[in-house]
C-alpha positions in Angstrom: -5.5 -0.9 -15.6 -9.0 -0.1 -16.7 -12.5 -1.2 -16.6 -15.5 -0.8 -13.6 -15.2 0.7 -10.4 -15.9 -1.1 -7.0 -18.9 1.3 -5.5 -19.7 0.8 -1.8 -23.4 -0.6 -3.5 -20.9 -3.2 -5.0 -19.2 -4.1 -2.0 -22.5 -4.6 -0.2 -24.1 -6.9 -2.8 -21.0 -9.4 -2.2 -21.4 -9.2 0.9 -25.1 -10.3 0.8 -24.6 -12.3 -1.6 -21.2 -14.1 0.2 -22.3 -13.5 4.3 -26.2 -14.0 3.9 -27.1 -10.7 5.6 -29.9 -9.1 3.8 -29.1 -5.8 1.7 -30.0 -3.1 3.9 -28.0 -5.0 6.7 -25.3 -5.2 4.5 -25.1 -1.4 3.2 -25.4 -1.2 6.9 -22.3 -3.0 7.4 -20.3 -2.0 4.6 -20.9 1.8 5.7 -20.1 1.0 9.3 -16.7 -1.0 8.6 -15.9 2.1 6.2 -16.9 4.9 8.2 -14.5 3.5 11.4 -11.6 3.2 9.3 -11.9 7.0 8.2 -12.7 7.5 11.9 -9.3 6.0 12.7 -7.2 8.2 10.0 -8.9 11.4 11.1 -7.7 10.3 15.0 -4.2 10.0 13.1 -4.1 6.3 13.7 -2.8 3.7 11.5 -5.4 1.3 9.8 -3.6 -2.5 9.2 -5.8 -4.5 6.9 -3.7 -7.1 6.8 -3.1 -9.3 3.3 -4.8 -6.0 1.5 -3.4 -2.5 2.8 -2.1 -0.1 5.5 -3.3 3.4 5.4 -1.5 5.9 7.4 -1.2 9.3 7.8 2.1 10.8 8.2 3.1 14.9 8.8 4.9 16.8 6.0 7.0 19.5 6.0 6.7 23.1 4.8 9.0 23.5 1.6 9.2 25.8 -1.6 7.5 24.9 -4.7 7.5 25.8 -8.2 3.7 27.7 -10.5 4.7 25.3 -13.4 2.9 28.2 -15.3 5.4 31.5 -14.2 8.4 29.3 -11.9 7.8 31.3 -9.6 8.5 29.9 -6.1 5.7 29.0 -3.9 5.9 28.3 0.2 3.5 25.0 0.3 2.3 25.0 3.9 3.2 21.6 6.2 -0.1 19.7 5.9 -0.9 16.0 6.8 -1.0 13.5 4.0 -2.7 9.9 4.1 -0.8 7.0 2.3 -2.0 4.2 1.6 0.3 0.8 1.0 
């Protein structure tokens, strides 16, 4: 698994080039579609895109963990986690 990163720049040059829209009306989209799915996860809802992904965000609990440099336990505090499928 290597090589180039997708960039939100990339994603709005296919969709210029694919949809027609000119370039700033496609940043324009590609920041809108991607700023109301992080929208969604901070309102804790679950984001289907279906045939690509689900991203959901899901509670976790306080439990005891381990300084991998003394073992010495460690409370890690319950925090929400987003998970993406």
């Amino acid at each position: 698994m290597g090589g180039k990163t997708l960039t939100r720049a990339d994603l709005a040059e296919a969709v210029y080039r694919k949809v027609g829209l000119s370039r700033t009306e496609s940043a324009e989209l590609v920041e809108a579609v991607l700023d109301e799915i992080c929208e969604a996860i901070v309102r804790g809802e679950t984001v289907k895109l279906s045939s690509f992904a689900t991203f959901h965000v899901r509670s976790k609990n306080e439990r005891i963990g381990r300084n991998p440099k003394t073992g010495e336990e460690v409370p890690i505090l319950p925090r929400r986690v987003m998970t993406f499928k």
